[in-house]
N, C-alpha and C positions, 0 to 999 in steps of 0.2 A: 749270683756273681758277687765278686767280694769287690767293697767299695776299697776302693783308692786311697792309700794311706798317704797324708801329709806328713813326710820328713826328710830329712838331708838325704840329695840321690846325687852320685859320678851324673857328669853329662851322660855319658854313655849311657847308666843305666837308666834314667830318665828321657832319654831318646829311645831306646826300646820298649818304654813303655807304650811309647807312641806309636814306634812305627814295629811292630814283633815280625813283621815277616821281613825285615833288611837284612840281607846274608851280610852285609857288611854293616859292624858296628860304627865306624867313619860316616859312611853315607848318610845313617839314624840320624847323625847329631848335625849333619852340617842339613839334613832339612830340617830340626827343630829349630836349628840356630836362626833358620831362614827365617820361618815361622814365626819368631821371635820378634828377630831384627825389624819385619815387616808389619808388625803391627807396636806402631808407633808408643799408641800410651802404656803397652806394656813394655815396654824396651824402657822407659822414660821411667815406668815405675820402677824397673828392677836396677835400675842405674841409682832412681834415688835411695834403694834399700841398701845399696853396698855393692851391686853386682858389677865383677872386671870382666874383661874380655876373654883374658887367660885363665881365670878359675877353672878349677876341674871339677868343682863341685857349685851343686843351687842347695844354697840355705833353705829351712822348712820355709820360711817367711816368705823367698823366693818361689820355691815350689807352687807353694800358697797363690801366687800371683799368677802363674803359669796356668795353674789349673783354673783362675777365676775368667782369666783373658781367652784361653783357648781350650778349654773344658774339660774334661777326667780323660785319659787317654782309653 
């Protein structure tokens, strides 16, 4: 299995990394978003790296954070 590469992903494609079987690319991101939102110190970290609401994209550094808080998809 190939490890999981740290760099700039769309929400979207970053939501399907997570969730590959969501026929809808929507659905993916608003349960990563959830996933997110819901665990506090990561929301907190990625707010203090730079991250908006509206972005369409997570910075590697974000990523980074993503993968440390809620694990390699």
């Amino acid at each position: 299995m190939n490890e999981f590469e740290i760099r700039a992903y769309t929400k979207k494609e970053l939501a399907l990394c997570y969730f590959p079987s969501s026929t809808n690319p929507h659905t993916a991101v608003n349960r990563l978003m959830s996933w997110i939102n819901r665990c506090e110190p990561l929301h907190s970290m990625l707010e203090m790296n730079g991250y908006r609401k509206m972005s369409r994209w997570f910075s590697p550094r974000e990523v980074e954070l993503i993968v440390d808080y809620l694990g390699e998809p």
